[in-house]
VOPAGU-2260 file (C-alpha; in pm, 1 decimal, decimal comma):
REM VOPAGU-2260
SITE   aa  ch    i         X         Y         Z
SITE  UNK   A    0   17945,1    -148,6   -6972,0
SITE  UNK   A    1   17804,3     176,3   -6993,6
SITE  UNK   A    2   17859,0     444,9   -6712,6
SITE  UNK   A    3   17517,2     613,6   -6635,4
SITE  UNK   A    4   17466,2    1006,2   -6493,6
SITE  UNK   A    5   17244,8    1040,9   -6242,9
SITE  UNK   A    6   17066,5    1378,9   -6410,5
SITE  UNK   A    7   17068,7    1663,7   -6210,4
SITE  UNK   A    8   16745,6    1765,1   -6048,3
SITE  UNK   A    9   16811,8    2005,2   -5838,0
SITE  UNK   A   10   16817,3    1998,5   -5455,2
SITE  UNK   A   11   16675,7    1694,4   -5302,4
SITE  UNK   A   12   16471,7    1665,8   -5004,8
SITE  UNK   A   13   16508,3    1336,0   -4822,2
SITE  UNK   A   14   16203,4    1155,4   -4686,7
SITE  UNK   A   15   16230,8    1199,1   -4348,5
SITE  UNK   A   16   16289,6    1569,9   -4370,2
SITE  UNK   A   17   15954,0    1603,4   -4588,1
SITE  UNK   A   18   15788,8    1389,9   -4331,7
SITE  UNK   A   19   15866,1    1634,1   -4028,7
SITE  UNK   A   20   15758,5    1954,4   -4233,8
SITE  UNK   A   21   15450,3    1787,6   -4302,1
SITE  UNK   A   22   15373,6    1686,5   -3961,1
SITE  UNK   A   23   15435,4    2043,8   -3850,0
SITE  UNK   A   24   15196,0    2184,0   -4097,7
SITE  UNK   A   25   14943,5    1969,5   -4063,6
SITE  UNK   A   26   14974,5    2055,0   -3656,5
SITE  UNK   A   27   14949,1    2442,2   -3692,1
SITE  UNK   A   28   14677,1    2345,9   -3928,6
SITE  UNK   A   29   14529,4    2108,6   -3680,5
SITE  UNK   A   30   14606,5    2370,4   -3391,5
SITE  UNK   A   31   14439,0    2714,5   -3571,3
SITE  UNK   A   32   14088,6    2482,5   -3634,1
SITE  UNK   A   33   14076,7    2387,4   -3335,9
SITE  UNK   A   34   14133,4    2744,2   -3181,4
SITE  UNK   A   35   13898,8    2874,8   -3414,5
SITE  UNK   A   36   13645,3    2624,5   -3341,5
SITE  UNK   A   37   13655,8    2699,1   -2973,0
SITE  UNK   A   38   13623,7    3057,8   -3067,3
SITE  UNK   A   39   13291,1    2978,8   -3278,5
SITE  UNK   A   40   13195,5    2725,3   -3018,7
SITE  UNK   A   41   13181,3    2980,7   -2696,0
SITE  UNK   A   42   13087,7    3245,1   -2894,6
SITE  UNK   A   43   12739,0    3011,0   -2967,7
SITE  UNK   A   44   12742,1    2847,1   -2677,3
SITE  UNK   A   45   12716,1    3209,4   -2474,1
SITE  UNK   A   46   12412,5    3296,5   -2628,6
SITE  UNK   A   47   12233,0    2980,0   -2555,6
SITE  UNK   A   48   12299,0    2997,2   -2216,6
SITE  UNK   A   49   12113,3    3157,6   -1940,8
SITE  UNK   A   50   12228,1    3455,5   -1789,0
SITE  UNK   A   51   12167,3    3573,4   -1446,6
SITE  UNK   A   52   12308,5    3902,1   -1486,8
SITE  UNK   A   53   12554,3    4071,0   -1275,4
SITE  UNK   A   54   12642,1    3958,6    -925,6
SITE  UNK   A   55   12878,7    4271,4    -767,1
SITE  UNK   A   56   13100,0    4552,6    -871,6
SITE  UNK   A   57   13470,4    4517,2    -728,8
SITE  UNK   A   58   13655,0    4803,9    -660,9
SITE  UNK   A   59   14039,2    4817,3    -618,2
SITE  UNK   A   60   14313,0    4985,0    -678,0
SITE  UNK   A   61   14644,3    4944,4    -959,8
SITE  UNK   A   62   14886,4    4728,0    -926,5
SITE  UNK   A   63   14777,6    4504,8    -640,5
SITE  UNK   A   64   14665,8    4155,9    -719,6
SITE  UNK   A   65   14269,3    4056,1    -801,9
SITE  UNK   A   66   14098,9    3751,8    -767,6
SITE  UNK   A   67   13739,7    3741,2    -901,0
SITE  UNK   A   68   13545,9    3422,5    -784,9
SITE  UNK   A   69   13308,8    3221,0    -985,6
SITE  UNK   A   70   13012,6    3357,6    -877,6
SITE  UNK   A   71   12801,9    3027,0    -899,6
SITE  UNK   A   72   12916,3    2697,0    -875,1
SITE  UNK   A   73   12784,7    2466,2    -629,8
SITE  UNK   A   74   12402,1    2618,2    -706,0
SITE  UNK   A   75   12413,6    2489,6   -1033,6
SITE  UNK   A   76   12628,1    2171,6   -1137,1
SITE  UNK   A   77   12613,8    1908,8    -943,8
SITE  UNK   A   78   12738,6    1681,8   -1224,1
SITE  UNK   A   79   13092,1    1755,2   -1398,5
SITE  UNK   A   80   13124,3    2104,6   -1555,6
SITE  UNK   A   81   13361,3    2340,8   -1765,6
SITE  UNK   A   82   13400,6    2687,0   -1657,2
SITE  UNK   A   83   13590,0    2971,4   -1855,8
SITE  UNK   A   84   13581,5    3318,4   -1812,0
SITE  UNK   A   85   13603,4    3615,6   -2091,7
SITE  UNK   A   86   13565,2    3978,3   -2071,3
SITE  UNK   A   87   13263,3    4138,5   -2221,5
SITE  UNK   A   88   13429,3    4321,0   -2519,2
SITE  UNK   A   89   13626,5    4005,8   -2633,6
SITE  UNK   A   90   13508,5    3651,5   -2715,1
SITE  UNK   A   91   13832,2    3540,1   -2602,1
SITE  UNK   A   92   13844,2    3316,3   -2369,0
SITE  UNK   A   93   14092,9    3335,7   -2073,8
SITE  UNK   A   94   14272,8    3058,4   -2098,7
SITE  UNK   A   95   14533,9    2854,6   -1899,1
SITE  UNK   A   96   14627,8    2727,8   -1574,5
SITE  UNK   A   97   14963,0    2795,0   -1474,3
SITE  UNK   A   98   15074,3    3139,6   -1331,8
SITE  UNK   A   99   15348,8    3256,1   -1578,0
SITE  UNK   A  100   15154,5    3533,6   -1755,3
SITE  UNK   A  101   14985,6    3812,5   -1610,9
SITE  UNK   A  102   14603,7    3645,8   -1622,4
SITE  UNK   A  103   14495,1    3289,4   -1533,9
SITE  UNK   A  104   14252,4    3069,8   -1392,1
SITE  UNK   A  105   14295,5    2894,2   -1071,2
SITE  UNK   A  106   14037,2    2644,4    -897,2
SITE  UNK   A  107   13793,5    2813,0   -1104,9
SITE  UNK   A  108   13871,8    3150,2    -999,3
SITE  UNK   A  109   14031,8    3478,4   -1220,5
SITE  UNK   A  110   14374,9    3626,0   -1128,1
SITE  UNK   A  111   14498,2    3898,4   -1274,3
SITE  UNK   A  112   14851,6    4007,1   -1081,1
SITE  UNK   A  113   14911,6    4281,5   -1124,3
SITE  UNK   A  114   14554,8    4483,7   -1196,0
SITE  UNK   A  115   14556,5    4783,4   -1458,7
SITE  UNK   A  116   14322,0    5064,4   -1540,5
SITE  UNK   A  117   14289,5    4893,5   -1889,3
SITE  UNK   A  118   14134,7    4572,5   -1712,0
SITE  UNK   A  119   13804,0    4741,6   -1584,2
SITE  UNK   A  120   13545,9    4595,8   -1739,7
SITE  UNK   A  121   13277,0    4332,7   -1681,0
SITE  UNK   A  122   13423,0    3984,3   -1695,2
SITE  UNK   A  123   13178,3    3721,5   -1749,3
SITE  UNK   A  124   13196,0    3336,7   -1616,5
SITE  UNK   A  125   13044,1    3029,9   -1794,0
SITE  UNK   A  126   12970,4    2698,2   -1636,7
SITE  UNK   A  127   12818,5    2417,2   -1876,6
SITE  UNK   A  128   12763,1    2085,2   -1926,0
SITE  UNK   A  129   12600,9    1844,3   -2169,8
SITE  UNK   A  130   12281,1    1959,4   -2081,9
SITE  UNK   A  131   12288,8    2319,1   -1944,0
SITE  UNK   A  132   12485,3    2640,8   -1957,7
SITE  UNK   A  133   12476,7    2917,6   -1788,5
SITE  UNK   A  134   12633,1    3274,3   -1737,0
SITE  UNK   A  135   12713,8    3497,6   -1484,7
SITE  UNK   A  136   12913,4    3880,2   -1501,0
SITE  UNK   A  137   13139,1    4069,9   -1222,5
SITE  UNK   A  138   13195,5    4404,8   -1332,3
SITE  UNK   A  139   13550,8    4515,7   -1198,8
SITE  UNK   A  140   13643,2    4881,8   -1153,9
SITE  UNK   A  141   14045,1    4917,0   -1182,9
SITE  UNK   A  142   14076,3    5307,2    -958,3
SITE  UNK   A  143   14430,2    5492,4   -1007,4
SITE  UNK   A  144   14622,4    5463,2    -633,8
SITE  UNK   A  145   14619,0    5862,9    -692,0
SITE  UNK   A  146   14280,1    5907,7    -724,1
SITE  UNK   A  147   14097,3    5614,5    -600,6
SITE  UNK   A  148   13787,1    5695,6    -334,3
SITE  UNK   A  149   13813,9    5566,0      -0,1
SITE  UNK   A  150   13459,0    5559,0      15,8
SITE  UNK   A  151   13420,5    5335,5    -280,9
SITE  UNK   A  152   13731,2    5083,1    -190,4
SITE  UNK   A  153   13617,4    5066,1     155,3
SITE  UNK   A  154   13501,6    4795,2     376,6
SITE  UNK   A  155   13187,0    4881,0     595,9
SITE  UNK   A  156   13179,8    4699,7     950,8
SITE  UNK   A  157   13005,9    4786,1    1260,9
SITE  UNK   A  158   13089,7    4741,9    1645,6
SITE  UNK   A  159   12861,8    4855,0    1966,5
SITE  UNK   A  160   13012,7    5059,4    2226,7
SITE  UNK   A  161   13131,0    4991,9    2522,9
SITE  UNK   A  162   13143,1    4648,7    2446,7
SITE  UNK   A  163   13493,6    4430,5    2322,1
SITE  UNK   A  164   13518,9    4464,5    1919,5
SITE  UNK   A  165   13663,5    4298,2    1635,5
SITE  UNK   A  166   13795,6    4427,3    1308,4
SITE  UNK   A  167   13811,3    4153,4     990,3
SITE  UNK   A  168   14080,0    4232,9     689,6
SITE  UNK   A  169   13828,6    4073,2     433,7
SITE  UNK   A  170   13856,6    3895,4     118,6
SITE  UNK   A  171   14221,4    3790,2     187,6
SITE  UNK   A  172   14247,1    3424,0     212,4
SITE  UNK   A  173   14303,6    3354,7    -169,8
SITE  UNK   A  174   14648,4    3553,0     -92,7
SITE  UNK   A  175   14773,6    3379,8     226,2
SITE  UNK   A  176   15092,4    3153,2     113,7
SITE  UNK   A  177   15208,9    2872,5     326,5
SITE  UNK   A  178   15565,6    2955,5     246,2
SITE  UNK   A  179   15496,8    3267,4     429,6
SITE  UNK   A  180   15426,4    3367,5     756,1
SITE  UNK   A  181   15108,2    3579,9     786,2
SITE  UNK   A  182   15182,4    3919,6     904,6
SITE  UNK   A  183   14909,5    4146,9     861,5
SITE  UNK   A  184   14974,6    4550,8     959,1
SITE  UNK   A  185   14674,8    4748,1    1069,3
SITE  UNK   A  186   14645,0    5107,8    1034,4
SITE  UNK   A  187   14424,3    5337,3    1200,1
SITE  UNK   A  188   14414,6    5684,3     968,0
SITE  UNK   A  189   14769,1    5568,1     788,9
SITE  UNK   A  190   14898,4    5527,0    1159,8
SITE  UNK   A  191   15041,2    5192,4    1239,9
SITE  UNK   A  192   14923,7    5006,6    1547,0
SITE  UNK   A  193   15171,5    4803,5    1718,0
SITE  UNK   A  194   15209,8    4616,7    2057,7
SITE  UNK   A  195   15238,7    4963,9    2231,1
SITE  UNK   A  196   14885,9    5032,9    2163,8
SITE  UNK   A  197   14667,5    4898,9    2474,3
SITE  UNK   A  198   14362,3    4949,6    2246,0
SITE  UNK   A  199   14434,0    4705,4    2009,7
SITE  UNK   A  200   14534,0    4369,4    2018,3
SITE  UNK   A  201   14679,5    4236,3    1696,0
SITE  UNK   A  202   14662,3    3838,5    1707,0
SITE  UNK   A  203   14962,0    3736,8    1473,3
SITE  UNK   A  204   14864,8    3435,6    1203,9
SITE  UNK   A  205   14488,0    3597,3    1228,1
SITE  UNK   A  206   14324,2    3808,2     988,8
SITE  UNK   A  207   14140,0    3957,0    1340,2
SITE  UNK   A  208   14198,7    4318,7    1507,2
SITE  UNK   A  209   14014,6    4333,6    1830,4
SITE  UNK   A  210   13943,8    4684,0    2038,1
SITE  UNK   A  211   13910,0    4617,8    2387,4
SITE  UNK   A  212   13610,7    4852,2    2548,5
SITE  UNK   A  213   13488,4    5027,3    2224,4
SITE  UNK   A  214   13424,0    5362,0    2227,5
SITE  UNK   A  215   13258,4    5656,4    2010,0
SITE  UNK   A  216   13577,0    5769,1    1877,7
SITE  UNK   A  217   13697,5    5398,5    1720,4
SITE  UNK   A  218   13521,0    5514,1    1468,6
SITE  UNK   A  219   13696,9    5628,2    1106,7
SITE  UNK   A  220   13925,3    5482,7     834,0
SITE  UNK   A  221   14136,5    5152,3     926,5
SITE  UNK   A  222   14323,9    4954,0     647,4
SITE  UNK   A  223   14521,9    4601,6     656,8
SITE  UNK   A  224   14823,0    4510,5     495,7
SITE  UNK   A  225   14925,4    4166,5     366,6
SITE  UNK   A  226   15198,4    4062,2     182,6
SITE  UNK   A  227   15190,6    3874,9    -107,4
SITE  UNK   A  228   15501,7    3736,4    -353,0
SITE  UNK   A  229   15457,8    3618,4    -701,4
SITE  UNK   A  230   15706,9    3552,8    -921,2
SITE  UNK   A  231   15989,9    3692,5    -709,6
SITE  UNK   A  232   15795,2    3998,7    -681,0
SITE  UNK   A  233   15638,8    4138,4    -366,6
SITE  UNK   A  234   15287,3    4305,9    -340,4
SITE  UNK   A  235   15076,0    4404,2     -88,6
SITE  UNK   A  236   14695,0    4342,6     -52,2
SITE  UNK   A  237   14564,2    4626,7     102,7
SITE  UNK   A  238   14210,4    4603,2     268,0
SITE  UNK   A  239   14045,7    4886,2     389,2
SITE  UNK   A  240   13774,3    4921,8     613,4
SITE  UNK   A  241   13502,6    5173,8     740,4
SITE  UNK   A  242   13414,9    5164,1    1127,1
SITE  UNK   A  243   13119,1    5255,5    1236,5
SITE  UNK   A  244   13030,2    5213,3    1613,4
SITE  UNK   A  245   12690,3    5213,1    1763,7
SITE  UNK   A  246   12562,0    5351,9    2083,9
SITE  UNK   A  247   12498,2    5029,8    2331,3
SITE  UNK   A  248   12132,7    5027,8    2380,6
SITE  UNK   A  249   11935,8    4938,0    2681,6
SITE  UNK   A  250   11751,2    4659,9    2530,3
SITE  UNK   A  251   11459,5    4505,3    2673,4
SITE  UNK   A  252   11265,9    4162,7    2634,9
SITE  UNK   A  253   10961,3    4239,4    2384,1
SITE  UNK   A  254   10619,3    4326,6    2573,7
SITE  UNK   A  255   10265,0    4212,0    2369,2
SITE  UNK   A  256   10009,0    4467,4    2485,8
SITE  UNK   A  257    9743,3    4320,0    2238,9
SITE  UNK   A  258    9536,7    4184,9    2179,0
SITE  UNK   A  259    9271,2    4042,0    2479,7
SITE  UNK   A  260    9268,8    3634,6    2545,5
SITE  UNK   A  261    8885,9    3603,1    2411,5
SITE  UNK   A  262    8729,9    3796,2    2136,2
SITE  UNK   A  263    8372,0    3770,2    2078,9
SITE  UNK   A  264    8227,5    3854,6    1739,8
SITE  UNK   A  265    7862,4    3682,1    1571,5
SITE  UNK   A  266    7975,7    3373,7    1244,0
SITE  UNK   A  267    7983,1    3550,5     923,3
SITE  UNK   A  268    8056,1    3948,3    1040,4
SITE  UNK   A  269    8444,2    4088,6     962,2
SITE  UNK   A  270    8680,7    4036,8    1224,6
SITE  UNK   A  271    9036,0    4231,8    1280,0
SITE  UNK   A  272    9234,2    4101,8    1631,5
SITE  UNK   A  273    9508,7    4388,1    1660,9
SITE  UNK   A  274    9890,3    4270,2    1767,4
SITE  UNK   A  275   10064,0    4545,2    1937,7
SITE  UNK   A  276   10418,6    4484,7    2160,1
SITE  UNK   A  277   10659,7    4663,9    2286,1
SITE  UNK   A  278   11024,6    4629,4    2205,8
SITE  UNK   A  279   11240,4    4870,5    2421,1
SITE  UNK   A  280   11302,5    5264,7    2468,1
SITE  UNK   A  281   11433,5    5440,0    2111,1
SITE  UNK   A  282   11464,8    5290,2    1749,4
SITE  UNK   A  283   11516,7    4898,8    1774,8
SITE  UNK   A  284   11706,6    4698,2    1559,4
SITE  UNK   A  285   11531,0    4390,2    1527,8
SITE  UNK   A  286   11143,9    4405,6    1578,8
SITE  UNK   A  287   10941,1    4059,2    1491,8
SITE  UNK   A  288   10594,8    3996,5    1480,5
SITE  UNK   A  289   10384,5    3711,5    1332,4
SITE  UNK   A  290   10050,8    3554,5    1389,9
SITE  UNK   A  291   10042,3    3157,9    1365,9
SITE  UNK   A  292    9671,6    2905,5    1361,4
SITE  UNK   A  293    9722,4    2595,1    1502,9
SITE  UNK   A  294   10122,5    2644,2    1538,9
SITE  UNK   A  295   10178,1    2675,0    1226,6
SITE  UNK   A  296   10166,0    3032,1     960,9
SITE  UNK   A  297    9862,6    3191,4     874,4
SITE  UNK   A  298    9917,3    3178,2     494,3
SITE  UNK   A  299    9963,0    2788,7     551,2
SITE  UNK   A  300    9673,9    2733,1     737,0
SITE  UNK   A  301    9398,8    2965,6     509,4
SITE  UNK   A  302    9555,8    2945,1     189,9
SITE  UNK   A  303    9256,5    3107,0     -25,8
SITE  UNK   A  304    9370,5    3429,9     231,9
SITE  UNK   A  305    9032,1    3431,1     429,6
SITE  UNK   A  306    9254,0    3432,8     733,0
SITE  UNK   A  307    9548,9    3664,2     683,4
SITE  UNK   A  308    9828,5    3868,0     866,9
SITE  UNK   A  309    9774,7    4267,3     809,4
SITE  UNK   A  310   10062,4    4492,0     739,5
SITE  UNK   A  311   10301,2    4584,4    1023,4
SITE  UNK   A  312   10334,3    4916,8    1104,8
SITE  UNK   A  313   10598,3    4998,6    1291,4
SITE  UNK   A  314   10636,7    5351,1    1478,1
SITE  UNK   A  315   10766,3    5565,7    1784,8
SITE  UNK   A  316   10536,2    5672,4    2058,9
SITE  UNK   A  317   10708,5    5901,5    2330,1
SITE  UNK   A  318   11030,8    5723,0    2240,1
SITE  UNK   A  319   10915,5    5406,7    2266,5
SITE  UNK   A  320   10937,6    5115,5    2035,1
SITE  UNK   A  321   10577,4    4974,2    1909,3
SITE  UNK   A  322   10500,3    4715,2    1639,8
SITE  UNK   A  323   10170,3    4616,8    1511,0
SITE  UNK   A  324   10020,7    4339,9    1287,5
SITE  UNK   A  325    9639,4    4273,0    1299,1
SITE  UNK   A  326    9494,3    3921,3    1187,2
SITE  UNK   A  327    9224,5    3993,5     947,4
SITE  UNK   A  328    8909,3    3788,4     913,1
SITE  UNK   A  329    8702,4    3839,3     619,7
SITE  UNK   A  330    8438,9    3662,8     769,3
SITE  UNK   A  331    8474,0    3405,0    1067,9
SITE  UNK   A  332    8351,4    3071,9    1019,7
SITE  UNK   A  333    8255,6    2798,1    1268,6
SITE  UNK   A  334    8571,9    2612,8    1217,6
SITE  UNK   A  335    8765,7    2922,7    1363,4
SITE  UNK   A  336    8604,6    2895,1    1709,8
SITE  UNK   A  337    8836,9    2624,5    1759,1
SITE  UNK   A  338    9114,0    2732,7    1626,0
SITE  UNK   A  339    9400,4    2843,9    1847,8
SITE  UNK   A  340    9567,5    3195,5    1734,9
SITE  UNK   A  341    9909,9    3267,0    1850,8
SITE  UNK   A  342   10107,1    3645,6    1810,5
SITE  UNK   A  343   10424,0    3631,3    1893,0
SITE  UNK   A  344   10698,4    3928,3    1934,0
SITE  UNK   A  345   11080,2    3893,8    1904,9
SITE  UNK   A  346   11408,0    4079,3    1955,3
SITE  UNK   A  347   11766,9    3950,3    2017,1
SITE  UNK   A  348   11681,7    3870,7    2326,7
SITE  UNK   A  349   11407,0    3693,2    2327,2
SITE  UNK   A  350   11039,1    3690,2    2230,8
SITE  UNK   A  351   10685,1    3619,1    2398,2
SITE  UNK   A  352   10362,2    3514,8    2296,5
SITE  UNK   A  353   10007,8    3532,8    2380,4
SITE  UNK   A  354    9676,4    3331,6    2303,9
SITE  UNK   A  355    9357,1    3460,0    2142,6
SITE  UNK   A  356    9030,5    3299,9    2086,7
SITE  UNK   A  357    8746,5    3374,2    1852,4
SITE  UNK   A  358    8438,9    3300,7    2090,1
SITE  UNK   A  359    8064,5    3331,9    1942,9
SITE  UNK   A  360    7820,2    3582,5    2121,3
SITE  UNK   A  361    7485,3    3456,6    2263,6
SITE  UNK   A  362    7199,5    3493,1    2052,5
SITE  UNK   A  363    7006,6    3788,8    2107,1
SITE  UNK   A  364    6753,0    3747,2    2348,6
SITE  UNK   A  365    6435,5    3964,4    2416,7
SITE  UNK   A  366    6365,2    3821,4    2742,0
SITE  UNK   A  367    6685,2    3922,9    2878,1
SITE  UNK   A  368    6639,6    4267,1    2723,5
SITE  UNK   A  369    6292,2    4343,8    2855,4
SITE  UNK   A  370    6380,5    4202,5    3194,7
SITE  UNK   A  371    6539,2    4524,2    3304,0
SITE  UNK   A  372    6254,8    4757,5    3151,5
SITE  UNK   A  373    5968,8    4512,9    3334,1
SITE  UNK   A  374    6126,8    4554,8    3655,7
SITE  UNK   A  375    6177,9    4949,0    3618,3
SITE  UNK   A  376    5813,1    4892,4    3546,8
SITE  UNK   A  377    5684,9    4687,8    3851,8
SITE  UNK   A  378    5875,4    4951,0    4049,2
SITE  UNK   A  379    5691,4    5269,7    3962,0
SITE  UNK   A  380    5346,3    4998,4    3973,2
SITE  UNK   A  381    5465,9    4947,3    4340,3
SITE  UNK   A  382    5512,4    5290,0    4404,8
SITE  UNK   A  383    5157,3    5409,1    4249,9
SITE  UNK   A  384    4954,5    5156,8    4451,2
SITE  UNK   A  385    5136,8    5232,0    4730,5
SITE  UNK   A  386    5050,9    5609,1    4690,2
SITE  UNK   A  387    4698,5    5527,6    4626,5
SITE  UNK   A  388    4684,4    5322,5    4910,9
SITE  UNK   A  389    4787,4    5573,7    5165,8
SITE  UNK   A  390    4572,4    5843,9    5013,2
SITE  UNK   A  391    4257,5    5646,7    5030,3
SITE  UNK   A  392    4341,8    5570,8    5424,7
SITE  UNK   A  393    4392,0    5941,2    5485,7
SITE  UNK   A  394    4005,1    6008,3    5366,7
SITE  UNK   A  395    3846,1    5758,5    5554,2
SITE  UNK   A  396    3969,4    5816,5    5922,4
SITE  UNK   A  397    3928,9    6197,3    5901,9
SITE  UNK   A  398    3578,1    6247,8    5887,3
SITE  UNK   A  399    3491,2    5960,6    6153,9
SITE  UNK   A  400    3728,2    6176,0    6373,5
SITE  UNK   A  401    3525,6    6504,1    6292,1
SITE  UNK   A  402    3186,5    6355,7    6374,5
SITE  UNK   A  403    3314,4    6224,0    6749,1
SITE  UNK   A  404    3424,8    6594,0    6815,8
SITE  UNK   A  405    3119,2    6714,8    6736,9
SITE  UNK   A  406    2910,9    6487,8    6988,0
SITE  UNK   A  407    3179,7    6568,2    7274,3
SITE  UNK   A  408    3081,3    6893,3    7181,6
SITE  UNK   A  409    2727,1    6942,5    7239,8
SITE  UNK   A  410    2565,4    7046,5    7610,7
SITE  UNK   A  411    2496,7    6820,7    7826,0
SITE  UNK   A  412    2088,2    6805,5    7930,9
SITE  UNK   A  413    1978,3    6539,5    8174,2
């Protein structure tokens, strides 16, 4: 019986242990082709799609939180879609969907919590399917808290004085948590308003300010504060807002001055019916004017433009408030004798209209022109007989007169 050596080879590597290094290879192998793929894939994908350019610039300021929406969704894909986002000067896409880094995507919107300078840029958003892609940028504009301008990070709403007002903190429902109550502080030129301040009325769980009897000097600066936790930190998402308040006007109900109920004008000569209404004492903020044929628009109605609504012109006149808009008619046509032309004027609070219709002057007639000029005529006819008449009277009886004075005259001689 011979005893046999195993020889000696060296270390030895079991089965199972080459197995598992194998698997892991072959999945970082798997895992960088597939990465790279994607890379390739979006990078060709991008420009095959269509872009429609830039929707907004988005101002705010370091370190508070960003969300940047996708800017088209609903107008596009009806059917199922994938959306990723990348900044312009990388093809990388932003990718995940949980919140542990500083970046993510979220119902198909960006967050990046906190926001650097180094994130300005113009992030871009792709939507595709199997059969279309397109693309769609918002350029964001990180400011330093230091230096940022009010002006540009501002909010611009408007109120009317002497009337109740309301004040929005905008853009901040993407940060309201449920775990949270909402408190939102308002500040009017960094000074807090609180319950003490008969003003204001702060509505608590609302995103609403309202300013009881607005006046000129509500105007300026006002800013909103919400807070916001991530990640067992706290921010807050400031809003702020420009106030401008207009003068109450004395509005009136729009007056049409123009044009008359019945125009006359001959088939185939130019025609232009002049609109003209008033709308109220000084500059007016909404002034409407439109001719319609039949109830329905002009452009519907004479499509080759035969028929068509003139330019408005819109001006002051001794502080009044005028609007014009003639209906032009290139050359009227039988058919627009019985058509029914309509100009109607609106404001706010209401509007009025008035009727106009083409009518067709009488042919000429000389009859009724030299009617006039014959009876002128027969007058001065009259008048000359009549003369003639008299004179011709007058030499008759005078020397029958003379000759009975003369025989009264002579001496008598029996």
């Amino acid at each position: 019986m011979q005893n046999h050596r195993p020889l000696d080879t060296g270390p030895q590597i079991s089965v199972s242990c080459f197995q598992k290094r194998y698997g892991l290879f072959f999945f970082l192998y798997a895992l960088v082709v597939n990465v790279s793929a994607s890379s390739i894939q979006l990078q060709e994908s991008t420009e095959n799609c269509q872009d429609f350019g830039d929707n907004f610039i988005r101002f705010v300021v370091e370190g508070e939180p960003v969300v940047l929406k996708a800017p088209f969704l609903r107008d596009f894909f009806s059917l199922p879609y994938k959306l990723s986002w990348h900044k312009n000067d990388s093809e990388k896409t932003v990718l995940g969907v949980g919140e542990s880094g500083r970046t993510w995507i979220k119902d198909n919107a960006l967050w990046i919590v906190p926001a650097s300078v180094e994130d300005t840029g113009t992030y871009i958003c792709t939507i595709r399917n199997e059969s279309y892609c397109a693309t769609k940028s918002i350029e964001l504009k990180v400011l330093k808290k230091m230096t940022a301008s009010l002006h540009l990070i501002s909010y611009r709403q408007t109120v009317v004085s002497s009337s109740p007002g309301r004040l929005v903190c905008p853009e901040i429902n993407d940060f309201i948590q449920k775990t949270n109550k909402m408190e939102i502080k308002w500040y009017k030129d960094s000074v807090l308003l609180d319950e003490s301040n008969k003003k204001f009325s702060i509505l608590k769980g609302s995103t609403d300010c309202h300013i009881n009897n607005v006046s000129l000097n509500n105007s300026g600066y006002y800013t909103c504060e919400l807070p916001f936790v991530h990640g067992n930190v706290k921010y807050n998402i400031t809003r702020h807002i420009k106030l401008r308040v207009l003068k109450k006007k004395e509005d009136s109900f729009p007056v049409i001055i123009l044009p008359n109920k019945t125009i006359s004008t001959s088939l185939g000569s130019k025609l232009i019916i002049p609109c003209k209404a008033f709308f109220g004492l000084g500059p007016q903020s909404t002034m409407l004017l439109w001719w319609t044929a039949n109830k329905t628009f002009v452009d519907n109605v004479y499509k080759e433009g035969r028929v068509k609504e003139g330019q408005h012109h819109k001006y002051l006149e001794n502080n009044k408030s005028y609007l014009e808009a003639p209906l032009i008619f290139d050359s009227v046509e039988k058919k627009d004798l019985y058509t029914e032309f309509v100009c109607t004027a609106r404001n706010r609070l209401g509007s009025q209209t008035l009727h106009a219709r083409v009518k067709e002057e009488p042919p000429f007639s000389w009859g009724i022109a030299v009617a006039p000029l014959s009876l002128i005529l027969l007058v001065f006819v009259g008048i000359w007989i009549h003369r003639r008449w008299k004179q011709r009277s007058g030499k008759a009886y005078t020397p029958g007169k003379s000759k009975i004075i003369s025989h009264e005259c002579q001496p008598y001689t029996p």
